[in-house]
KEVEX-265883 format. One record per atom (N, C-alpha, C): residue number from 0; residue in one letter; y, x, z. Coordinates in steps of 0.2 Angstrom, whole numbers, always signed. Each point is the difference from the previous one (the first is absolute). Example, Ala and Ser with C-alpha at 12.3 -4.5 7.8 and 13.67 -1.06 7.14 Angstrom:
<node 0; "A"; <-28; +66; +39>>
<node 0; "A"; <+6; -4; +0>>
<node 0; "A"; <+6; +4; +0>>
<node 1; "S"; <+5; -2; -4>>
<node 1; "S"; <+6; +4; +1>>
<node 1; "S"; <+5; -4; +3>>
***
This chain:
<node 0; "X"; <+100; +63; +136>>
<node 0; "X"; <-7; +1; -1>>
<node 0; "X"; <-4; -6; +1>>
<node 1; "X"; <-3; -3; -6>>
<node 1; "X"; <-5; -4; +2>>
<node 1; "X"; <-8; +1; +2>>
<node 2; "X"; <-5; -7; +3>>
<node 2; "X"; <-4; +3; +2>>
<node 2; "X"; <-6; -2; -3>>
<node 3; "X"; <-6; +2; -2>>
<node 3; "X"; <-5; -3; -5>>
<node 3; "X"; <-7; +1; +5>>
<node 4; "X"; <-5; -5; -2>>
<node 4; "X"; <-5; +1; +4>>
<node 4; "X"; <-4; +2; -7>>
<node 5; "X"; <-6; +2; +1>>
<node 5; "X"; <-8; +1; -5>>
<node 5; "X"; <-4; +2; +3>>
<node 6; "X"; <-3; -6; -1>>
<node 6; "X"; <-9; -4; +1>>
<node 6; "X"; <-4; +4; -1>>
<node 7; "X"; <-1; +4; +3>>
<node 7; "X"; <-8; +3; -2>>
<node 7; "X"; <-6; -3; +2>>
<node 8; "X"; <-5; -4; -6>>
<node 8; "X"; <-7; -2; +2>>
<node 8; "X"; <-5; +4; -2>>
<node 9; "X"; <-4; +2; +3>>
<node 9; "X"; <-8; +4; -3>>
<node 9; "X"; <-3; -4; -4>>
<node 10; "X"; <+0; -3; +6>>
<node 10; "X"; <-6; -9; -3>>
<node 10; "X"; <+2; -4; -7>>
<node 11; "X"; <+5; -1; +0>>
<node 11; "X"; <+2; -2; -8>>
<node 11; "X"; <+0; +4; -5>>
<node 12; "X"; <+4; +6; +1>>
<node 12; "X"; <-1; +6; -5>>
<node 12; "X"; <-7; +1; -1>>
<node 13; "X"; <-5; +2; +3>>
<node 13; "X"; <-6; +3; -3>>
<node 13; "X"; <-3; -10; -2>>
<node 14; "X"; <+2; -6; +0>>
<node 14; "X"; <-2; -4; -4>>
<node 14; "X"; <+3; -1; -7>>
<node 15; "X"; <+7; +1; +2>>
<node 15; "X"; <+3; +2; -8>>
<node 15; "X"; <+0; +2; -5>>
<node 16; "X"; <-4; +9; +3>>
<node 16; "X"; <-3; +7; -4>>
<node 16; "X"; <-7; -2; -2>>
<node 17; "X"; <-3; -2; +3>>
<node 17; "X"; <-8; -3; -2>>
<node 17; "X"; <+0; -7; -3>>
<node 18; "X"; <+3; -4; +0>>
<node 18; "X"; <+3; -4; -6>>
<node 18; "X"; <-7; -7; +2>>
<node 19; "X"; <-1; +0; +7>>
<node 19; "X"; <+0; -6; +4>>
<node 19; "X"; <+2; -5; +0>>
<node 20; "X"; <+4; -2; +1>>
<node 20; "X"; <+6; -2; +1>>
<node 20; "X"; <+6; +0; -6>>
<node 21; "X"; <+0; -6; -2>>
<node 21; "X"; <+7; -1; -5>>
<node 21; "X"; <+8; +2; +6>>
<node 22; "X"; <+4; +6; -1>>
<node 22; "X"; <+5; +1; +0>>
<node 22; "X"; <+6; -4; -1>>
<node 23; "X"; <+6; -4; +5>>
<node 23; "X"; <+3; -4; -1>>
<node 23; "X"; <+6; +2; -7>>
<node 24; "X"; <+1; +9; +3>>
<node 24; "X"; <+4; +1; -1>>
<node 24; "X"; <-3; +9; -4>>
<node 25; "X"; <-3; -2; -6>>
<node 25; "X"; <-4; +5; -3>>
<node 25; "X"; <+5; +9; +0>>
<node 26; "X"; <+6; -1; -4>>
<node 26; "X"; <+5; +4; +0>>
<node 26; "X"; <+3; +3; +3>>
<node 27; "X"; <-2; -1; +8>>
<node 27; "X"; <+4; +2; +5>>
<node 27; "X"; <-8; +6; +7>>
<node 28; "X"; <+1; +5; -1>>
<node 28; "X"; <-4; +5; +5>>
<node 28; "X"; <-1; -3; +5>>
<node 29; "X"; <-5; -2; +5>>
<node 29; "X"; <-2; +0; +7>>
<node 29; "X"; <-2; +4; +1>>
<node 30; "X"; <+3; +5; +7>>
<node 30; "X"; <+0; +4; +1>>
<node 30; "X"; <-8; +2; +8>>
<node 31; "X"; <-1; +4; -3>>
<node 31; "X"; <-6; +0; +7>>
<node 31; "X"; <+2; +3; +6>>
<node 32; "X"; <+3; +6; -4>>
<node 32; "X"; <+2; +4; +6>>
<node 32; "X"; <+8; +2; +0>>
<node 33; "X"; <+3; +6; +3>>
<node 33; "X"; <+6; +0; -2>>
<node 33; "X"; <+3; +4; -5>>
<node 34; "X"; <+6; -2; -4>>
<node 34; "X"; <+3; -2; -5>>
<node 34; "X"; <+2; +11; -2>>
<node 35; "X"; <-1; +0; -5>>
<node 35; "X"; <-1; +8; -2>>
<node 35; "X"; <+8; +4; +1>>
<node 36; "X"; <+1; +3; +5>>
<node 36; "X"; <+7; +3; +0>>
<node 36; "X"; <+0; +3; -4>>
<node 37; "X"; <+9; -3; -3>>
<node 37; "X"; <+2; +4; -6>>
<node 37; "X"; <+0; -2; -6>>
<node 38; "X"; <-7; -3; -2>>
<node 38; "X"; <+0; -3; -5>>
<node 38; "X"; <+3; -5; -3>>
<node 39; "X"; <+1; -2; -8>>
<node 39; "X"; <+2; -7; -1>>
<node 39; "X"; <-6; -7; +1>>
<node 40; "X"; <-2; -3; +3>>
<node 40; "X"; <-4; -6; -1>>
<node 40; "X"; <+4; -8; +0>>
<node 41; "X"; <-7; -4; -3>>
<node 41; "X"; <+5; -5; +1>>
<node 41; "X"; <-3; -6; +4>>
<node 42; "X"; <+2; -3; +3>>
<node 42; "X"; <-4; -5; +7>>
<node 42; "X"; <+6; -5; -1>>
<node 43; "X"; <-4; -3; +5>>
<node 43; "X"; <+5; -7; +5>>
<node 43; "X"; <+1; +0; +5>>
<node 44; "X"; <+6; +2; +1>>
<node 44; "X"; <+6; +1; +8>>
<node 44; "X"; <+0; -7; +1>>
<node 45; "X"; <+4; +0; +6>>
<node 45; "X"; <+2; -11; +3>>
<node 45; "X"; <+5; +5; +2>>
<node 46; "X"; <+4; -6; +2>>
<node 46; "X"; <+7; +0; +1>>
<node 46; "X"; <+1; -3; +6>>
<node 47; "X"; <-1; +0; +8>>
<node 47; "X"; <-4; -4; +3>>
<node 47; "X"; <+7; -4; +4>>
<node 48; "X"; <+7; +3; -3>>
<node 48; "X"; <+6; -4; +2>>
<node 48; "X"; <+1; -7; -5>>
<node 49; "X"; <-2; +1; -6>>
<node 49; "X"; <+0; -6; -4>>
<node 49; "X"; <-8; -3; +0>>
<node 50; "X"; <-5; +4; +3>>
<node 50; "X"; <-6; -3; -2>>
<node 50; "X"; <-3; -1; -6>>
<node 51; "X"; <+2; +7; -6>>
<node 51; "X"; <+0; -1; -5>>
<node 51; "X"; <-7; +6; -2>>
<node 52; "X"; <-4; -1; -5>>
<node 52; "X"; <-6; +6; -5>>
<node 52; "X"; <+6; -1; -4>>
<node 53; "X"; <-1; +8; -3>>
<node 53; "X"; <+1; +2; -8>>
<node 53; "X"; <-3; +6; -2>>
<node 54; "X"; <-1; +4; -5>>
<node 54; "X"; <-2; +4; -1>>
<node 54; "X"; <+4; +6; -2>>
<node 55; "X"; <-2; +3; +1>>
<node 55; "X"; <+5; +7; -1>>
<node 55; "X"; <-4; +7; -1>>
<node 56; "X"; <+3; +3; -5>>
<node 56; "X"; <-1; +7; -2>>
<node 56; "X"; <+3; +7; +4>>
<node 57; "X"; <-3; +3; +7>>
<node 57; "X"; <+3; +3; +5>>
<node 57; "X"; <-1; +6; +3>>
<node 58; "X"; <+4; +4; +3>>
<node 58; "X"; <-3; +5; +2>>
<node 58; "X"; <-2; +0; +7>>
<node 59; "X"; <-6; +3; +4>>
<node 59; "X"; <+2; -1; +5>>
<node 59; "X"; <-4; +8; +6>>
<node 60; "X"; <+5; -3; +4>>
<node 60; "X"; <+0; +10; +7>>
<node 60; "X"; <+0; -4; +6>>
<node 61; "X"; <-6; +5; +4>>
<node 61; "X"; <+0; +0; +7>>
<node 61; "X"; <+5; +0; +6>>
<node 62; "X"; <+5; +6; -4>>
<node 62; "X"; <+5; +2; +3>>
<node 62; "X"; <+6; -3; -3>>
<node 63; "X"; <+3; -3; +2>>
<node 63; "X"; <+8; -5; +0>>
<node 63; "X"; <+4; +7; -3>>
<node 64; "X"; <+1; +6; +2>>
<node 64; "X"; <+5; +3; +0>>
<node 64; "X"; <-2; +4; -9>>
<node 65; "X"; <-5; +1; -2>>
<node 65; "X"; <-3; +3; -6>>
<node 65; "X"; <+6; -5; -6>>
<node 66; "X"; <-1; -7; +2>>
<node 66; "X"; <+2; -3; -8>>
<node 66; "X"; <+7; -2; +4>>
<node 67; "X"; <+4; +3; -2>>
<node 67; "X"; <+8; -2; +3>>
<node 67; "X"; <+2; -8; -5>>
<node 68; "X"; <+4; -5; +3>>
<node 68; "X"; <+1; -5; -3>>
<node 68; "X"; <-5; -5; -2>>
<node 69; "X"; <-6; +0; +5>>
<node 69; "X"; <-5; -2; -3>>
<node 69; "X"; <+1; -6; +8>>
<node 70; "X"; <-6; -5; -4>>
<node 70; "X"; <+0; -5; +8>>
<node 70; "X"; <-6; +0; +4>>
<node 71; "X"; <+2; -3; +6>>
<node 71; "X"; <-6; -2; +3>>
<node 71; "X"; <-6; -3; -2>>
<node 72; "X"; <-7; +2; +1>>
<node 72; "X"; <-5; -3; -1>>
<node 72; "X"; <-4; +0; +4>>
<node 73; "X"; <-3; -6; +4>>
<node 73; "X"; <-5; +0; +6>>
<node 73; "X"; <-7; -5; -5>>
<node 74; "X"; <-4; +7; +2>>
<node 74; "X"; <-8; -1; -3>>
<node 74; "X"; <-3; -6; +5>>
<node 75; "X"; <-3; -5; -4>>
<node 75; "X"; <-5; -2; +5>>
<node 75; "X"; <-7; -1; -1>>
<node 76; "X"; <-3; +1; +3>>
<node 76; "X"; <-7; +0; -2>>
<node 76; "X"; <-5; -5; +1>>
<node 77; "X"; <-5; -5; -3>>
<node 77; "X"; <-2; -6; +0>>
<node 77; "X"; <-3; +0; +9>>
<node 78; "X"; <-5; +5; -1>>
<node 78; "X"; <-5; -2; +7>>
<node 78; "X"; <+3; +5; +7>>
<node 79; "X"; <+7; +5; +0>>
<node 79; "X"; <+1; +2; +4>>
<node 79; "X"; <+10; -2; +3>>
<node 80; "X"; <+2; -1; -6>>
<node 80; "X"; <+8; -4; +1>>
<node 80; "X"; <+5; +6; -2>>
<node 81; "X"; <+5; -3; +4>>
<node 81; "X"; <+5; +7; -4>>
<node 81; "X"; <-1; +7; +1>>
<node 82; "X"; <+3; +4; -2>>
<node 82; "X"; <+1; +7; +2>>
<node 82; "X"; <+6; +1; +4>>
<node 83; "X"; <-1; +5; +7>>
<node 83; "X"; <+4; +0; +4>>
<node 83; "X"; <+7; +5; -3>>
<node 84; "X"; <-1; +4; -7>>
<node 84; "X"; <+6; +3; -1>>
<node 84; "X"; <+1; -3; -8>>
<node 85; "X"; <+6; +1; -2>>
<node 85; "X"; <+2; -5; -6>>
<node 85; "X"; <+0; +8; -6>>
<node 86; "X"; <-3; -2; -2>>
<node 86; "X"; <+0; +2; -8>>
<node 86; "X"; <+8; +0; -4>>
<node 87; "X"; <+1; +5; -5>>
<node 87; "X"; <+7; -2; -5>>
<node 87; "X"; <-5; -1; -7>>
<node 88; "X"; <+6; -6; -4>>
<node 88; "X"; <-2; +0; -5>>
<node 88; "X"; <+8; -1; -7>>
<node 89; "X"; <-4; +4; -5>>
<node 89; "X"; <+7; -2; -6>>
<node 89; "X"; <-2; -3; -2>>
<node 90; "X"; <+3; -7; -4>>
<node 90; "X"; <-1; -5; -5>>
<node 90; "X"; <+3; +3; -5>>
<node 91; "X"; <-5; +2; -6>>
<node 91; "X"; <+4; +4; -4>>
<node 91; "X"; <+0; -9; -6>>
<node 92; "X"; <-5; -4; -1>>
<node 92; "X"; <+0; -4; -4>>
<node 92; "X"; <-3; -7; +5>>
<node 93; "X"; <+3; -4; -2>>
<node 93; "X"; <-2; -9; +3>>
<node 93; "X"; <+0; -3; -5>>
<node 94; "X"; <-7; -3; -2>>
<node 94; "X"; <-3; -4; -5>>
<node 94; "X"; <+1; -7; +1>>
<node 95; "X"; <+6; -3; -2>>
<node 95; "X"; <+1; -7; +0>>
<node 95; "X"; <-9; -7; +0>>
<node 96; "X"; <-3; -3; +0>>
<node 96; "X"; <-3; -6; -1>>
<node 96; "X"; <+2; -4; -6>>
<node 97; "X"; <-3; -1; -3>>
<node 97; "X"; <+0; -5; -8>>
<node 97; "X"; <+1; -5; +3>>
<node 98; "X"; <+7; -4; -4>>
<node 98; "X"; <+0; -7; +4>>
<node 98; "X"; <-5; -4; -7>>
<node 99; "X"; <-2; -4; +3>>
<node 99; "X"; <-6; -4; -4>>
<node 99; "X"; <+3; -7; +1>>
<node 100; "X"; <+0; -2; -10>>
<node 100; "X"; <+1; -8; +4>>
<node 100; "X"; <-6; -5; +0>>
<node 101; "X"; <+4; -5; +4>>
<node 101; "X"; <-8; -5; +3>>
<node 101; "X"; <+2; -7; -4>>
<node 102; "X"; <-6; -3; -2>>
<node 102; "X"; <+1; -3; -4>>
<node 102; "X"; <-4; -7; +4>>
<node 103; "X"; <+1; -4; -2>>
<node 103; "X"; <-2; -8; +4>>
<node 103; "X"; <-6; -2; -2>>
<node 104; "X"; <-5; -2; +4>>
<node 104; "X"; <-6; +0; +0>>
<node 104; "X"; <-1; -9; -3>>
<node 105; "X"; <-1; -1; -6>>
<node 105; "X"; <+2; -8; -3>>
<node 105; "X"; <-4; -5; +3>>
<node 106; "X"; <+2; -7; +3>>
<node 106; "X"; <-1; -1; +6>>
<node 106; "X"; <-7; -5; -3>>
<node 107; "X"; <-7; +0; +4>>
<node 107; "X"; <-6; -5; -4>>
<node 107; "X"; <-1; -6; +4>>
<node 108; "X"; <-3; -5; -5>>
<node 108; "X"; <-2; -6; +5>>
<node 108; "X"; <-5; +0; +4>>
<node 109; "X"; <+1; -4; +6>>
<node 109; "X"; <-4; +3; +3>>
<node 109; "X"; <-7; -6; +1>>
<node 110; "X"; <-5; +5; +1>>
<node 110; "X"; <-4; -6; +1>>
<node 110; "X"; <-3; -6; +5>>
<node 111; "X"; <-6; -5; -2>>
<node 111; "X"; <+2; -4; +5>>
<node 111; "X"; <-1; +0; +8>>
<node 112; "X"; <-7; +7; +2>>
<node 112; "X"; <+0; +3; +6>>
<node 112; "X"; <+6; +3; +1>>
<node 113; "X"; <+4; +2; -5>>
<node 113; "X"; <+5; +4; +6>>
<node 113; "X"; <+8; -4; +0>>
<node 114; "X"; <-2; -5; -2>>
<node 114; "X"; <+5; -5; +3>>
<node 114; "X"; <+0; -4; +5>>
<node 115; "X"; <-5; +0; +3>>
<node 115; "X"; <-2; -4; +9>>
<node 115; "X"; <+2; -6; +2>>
<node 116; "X"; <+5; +2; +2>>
<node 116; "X"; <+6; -5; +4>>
<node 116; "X"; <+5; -2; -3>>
<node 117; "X"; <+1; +5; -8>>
<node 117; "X"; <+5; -5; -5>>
<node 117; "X"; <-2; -3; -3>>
<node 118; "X"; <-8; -2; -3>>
<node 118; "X"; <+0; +0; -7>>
<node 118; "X"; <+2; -8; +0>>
<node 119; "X"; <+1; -5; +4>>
<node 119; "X"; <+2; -7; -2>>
<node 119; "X"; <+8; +0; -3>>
<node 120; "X"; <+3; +6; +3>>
<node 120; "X"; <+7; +0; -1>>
<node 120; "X"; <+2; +4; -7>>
<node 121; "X"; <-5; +4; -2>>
<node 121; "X"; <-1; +5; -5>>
<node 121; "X"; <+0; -4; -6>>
<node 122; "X"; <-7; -4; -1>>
<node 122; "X"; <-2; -6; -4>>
<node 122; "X"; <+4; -5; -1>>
<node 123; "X"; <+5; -2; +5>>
<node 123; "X"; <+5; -5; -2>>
<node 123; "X"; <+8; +6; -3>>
<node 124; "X"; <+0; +3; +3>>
<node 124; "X"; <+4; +5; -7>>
<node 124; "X"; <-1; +4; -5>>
<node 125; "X"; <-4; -2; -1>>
<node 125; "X"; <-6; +3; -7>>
<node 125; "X"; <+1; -6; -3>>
<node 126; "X"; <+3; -4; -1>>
<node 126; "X"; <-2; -9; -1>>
<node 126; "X"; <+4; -2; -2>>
<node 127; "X"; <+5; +1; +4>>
<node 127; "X"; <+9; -1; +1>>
<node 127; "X"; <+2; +3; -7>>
<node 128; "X"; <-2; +7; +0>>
<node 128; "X"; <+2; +8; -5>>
<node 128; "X"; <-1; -4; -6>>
<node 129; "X"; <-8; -2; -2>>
<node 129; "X"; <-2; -3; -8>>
<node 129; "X"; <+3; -6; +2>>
<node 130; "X"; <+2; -5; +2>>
<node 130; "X"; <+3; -7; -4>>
<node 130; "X"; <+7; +4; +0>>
<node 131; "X"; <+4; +4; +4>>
<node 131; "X"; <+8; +3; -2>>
<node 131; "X"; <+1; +3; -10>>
<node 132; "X"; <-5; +3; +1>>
<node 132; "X"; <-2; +4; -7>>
<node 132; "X"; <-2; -4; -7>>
<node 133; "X"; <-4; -7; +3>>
<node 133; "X"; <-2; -4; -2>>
<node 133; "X"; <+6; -5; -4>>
<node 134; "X"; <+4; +0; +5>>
<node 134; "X"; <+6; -6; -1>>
<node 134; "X"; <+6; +5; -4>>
<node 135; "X"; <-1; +6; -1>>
<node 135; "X"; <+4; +7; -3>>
<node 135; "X"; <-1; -2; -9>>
<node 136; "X"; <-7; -2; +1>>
<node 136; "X"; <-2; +3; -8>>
<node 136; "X"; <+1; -8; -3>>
<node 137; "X"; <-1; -3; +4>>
<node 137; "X"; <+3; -7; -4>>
<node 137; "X"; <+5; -1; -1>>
***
């Protein structure tokens, strides 16, 4: 049986819902209070053996013995901490993260304030570079 935390913040969620506050994570419920037994909803559990978010689609009970095969879940709450009794929760769906590729930021010349302490060394490889280029085309 593994074990999951979820964050409940008031303070975030009512900036969320009031549209304050840009959302890091628009798609994903913050919860204000606690999580509606029984239901399906969908949040971000941690994993706090991997130290890992994800999101997941869940059911979740007060009572451990109600959802048989279900796991551990300890509630914590922003301004008061955990809760002294664990919550069960079923993962019925775990929404993977989009891998995104990342792409090289192309590199710029820099200018003469922000060369400080190299620019004699910069200027003489700026120098170097056109006569090599120089002596190329000839």
């Amino acid at each position: 049986m593994a074990e999951y935390e979820l964050l409940i913040d008031p303070v975030a969620s009512k900036s969320v819902k009031g549209g304050t506050a840009a959302p890091a994570k628009s798609d994903v419920n913050v919860l204000e209070t606690l999580p509606p037994e029984n239901k399906e909803i969908e949040v971000e559990l941690r994993d706090p053996r991997r130290m890992e978010s994800f999101k997941v689609r869940a059911i979740f009970s007060s009572k451990p013995e109600e959802l048989p095969g279900a796991d551990i879940l300890w509630i914590i709450r922003q301004d008061t901490g955990r809760f002294k009794e664990p919550w069960a929760v079923k993962i019925i769906e775990r929404f993977e993260d989009e891998v995104k590729e990342v792409e090289a930021i192309p590199r710029r010349k820099l200018s003469l304030g922000e060369r400080k302490g190299h620019m004699l060394s910069d200027l003489l490889k700026e120098r170097e570079s056109k006569m090599a280029e120089k002596g190329k085309n000839k």
